[in-house]
N, C-alpha and C positions, 0 to 999 in steps of 0.2 A: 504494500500500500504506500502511496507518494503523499505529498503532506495535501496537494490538491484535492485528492481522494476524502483521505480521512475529515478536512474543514469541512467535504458536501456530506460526506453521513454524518459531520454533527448538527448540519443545517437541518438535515433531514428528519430530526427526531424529535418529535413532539414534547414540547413541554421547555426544552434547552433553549434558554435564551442566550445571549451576547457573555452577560456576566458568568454567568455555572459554565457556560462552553470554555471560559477564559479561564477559570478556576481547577478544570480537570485538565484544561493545556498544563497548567503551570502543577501540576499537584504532579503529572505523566513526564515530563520536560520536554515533550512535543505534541502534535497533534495527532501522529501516527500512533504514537505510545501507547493514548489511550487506551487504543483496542488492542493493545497487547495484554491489557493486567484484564483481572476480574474485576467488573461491573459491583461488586459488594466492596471494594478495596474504597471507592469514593464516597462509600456512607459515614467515613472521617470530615467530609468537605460541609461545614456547612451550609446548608440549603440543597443538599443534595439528598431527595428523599429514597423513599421506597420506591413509589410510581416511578420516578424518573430511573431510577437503576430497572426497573422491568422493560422501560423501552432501551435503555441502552442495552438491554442485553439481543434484543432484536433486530441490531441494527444491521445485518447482513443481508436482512429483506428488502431494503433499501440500494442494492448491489448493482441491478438495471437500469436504476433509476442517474444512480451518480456516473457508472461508465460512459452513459448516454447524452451526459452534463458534460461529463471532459470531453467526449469526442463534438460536441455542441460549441464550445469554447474555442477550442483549434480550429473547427472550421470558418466561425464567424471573427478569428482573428483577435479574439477576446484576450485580453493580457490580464494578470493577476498580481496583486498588492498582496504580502503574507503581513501579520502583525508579528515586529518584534525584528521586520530586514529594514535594511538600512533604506530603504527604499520607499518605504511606508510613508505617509506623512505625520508628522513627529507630533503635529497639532491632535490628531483625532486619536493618537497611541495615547495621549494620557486621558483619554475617555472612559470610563468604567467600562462601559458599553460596546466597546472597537470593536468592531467585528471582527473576524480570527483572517477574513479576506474580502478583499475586495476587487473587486474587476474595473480594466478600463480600457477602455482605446485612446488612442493620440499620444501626444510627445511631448511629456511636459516631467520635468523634475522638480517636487518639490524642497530638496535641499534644504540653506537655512534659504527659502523666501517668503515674504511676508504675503498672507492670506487674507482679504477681505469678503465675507458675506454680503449679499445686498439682498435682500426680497423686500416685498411689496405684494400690493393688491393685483391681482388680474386685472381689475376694471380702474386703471391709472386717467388720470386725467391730465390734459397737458401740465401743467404745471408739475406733477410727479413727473413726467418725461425731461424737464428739463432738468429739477433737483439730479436726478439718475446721471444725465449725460453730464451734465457739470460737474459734479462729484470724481466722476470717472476721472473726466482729461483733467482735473485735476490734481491725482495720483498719478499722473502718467510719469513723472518727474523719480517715483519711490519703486515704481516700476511691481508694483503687487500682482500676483494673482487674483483676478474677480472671480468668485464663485456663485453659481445661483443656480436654480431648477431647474431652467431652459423652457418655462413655463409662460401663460399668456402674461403681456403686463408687464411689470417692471423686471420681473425675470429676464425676459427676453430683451428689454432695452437696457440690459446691464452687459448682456453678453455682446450684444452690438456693436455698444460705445468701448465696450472693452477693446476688441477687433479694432476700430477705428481710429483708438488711442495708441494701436500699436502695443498693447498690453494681451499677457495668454490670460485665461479664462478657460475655467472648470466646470462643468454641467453636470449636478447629482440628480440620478433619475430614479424614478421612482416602478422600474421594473426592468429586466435586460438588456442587456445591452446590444442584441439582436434588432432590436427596435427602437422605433425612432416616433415619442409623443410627445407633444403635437405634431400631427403630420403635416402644418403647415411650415415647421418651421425648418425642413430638412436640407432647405439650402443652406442653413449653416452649420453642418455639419463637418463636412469636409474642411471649411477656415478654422473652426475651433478646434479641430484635428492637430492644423498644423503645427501650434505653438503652444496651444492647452491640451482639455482633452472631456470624455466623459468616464465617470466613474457611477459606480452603484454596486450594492450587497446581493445584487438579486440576480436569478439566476435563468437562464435564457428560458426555460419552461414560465418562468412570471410573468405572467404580461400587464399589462396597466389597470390597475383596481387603486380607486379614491382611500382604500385603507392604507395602500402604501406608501402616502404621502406623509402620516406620521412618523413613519420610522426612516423615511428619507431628509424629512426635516431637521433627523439629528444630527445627521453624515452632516449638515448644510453648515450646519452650527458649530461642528466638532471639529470641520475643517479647517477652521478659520483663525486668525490671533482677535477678530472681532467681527461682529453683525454690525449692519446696517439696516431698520425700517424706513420705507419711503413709502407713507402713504397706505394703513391699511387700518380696516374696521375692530370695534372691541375684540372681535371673533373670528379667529381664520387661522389660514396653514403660517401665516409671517409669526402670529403670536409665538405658535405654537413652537415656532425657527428661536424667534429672542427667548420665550421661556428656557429652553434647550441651553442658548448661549449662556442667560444668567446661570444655570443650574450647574454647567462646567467652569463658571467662574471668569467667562470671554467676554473682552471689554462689548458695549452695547449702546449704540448709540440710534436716536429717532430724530425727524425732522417736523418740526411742529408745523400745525396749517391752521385753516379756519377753525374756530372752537367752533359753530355751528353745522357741521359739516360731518356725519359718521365718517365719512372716508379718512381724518386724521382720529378718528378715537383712539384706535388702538396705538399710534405713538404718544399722543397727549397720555393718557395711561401708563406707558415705559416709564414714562417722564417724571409725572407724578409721585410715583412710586418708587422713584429714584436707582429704578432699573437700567436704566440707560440716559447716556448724557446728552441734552441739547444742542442736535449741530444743525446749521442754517446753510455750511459751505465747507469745501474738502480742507481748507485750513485747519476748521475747527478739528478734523479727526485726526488730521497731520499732531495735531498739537495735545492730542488727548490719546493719541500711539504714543507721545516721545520720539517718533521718528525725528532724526535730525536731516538737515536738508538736504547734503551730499555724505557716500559711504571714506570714513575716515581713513589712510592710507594703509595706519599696519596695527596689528594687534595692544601694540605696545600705549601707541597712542588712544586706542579705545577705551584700556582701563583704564588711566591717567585723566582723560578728560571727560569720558559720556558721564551725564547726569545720573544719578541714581536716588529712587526712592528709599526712603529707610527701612521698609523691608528688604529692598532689593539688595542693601547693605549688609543687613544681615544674612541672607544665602553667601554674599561676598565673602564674608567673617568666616563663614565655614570653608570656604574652599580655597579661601588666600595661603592656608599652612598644609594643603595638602596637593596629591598631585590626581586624584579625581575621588568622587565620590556620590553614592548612591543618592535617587531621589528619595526611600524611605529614613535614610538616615540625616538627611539633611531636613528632614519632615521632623523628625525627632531632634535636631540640633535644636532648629528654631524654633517649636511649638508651634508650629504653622499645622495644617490640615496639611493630608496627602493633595487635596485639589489645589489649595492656593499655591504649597510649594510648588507646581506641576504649573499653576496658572502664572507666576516670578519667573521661571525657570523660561518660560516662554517670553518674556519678556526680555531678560537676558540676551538669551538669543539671540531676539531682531535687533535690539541694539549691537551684536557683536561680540558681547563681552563672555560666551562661554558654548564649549562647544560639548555638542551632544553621543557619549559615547554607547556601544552596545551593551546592550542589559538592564538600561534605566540608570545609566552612571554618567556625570557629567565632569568638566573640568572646566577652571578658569583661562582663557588665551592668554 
């Protein structure tokens, strides 16, 4: 069994979500491992009950199902994301939630570069269309990846001005990657190929169901070092994108509109609640990143001069007297939560000041 294999028969089995599938990776030290040991060895893990060890003990029946995935994969050209390769993107690895894999097409590396989220409403009105396009060639300068749904609405006019700013752009879908929804928008396909790409958790048998859009919205959110709302009601898949961001701890920012108007409730709402900060123009997110304006020449000079928060200082403290070191122990140096330290560490990062090594270990440059 190949590690491909074994991620689709743990897809396959009822009851195992993202977390318990993450938790028998890490209990086995891979994903093939799994199904080496006996199915009663994980009733130490918990939340790993009885029910679920009776489907895993089944999971052979499932055998057709996955071969006919991998050979489904190779033929539609489908490439795969493992969690835990160097390859993965580093933003959505500190997700409880990561999926064990991810699929994509196109050509894009995410390395250290900086991720923005943008959704919105479907039903934008021009004035969302220009906040979206402004924003964009605004960043064009910090050179981000744009990420969004590839959805009607500000989705799509994210991905556009992405393209036209000369910036790649990521499109998380909400069923395989054999498929292309909306089917109007398949002329952009091929451009976002080029420089970005699409990714998604699902697997070319999924095809497009309105339930998939909740668990697509968290890929949306997880990808990201921060969201963006533009324009959307109390209620919808964008909330549901910022709830995800706040809940991983990713900066969150909304653009405020009419107060008489549902179409801004749901960022008035962010706002209020002080979930996300007030920005009017790409300045304001430039400056509420930390991003500084051009990337500084050498290592040296990055510690010495970028800015740092006082927590950001304290991750610093721990890593100045060593030569790398874990994120749960530096979770414990500081008294921070695993998420914030995971949510510093990313900030880190895009400022330059620390690089990210295999296993959940980091160092200072």
């Amino acid at each position: 069994m190949n590690r491909l294999q074994a991620c689709l028969f743990l897809r396959m089995i009822p009851g195992l979500g993202h977390i318990s599938a993450k938790k028998l990776w890490e209990y086995s030290s891979s994903p093939q491992a799994i199904f080496d040991r006996s199915p009663e060895d994980f009733l130490n893990i918990e939340g790993i009950g009885i029910a679920l060890i009776r489907q895993l003990k089944n999971w052979k029946k499932y055998a057709e199902t996955v071969y006919k995935e991998e050979e489904n994969l190779a033929k539609n050209q489908i490439k795969t994301l493992f969690l835990g390769d160097a390859d993965y993107p580093k933003t959505l690895a500190f997700c409880p939630d990561a999926p064990l894999v991810l699929f994509y097409k196109g050509n894009i590396n995410f390395g250290p570069r900086k991720l923005i989220s943008i959704v919105g409403t479907r039903s934008c009105d021009s004035q969302g269309e220009k906040l979206c396009r402004d924003l964009i060639a605004g960043l064009q300068g910090h050179s981000p990846i744009i990420v969004s749904g590839f959805a009607r609405g500000i989705d799509i006019i994210a991905h556009d001005q992405a393209l036209k700013s000369n910036l790649s752009t990521l499109a998380c879908m909400a069923h395989g990657l054999n498929q292309i929804y909306p089917p109007e928008h398949s002329s952009y396909v091929n451009r976002i190929k080029e420089t970005g790409g699409f990714v998604s958790e699902f697997t070319t048998g999924e095809k497009f169901d309105r339930k998939h859009f909740l668990i697509r919205n968290r890929i949306i959110a997880g990808m990201a070092h921060a969201t963006v709302v533009i324009q959307s009601k109390l209620r919808g898949g964008s909330m549901i994108t910022a709830h995800f961001a706040h809940q991983y701890n990713r900066e969150l920012f909304a653009f405020p509109g009419d107060v008489g108007k549902s179409l801004h409730r749901g960022c008035h709402h962010l706002i209020q609640t002080q979930k996300a900060q007030l920005i009017t123009k790409a300045e304001d997110l430039i400056k509420g990143m930390g991003w500084t304006p051009e990337p500084l020449s050498s290592g040296v000079q990055k510690k010495l001069f970028v800015e740092l928060s006082e927590d950001e200082k304290a991750i610093f403290d721990c890593l100045k007297s060593v030569p790398q070191e874990s994120l749960d122990n530096l979770a414990i140096a500081t008294q921070f939560s695993v998420s914030k330290t995971a949510t510093l560490l990313l900030k880190l990062e895009m400022k330059g000041c620390i690089k990210p090594l295999p296993g959940k270990f980091f160092e200072w440059i």
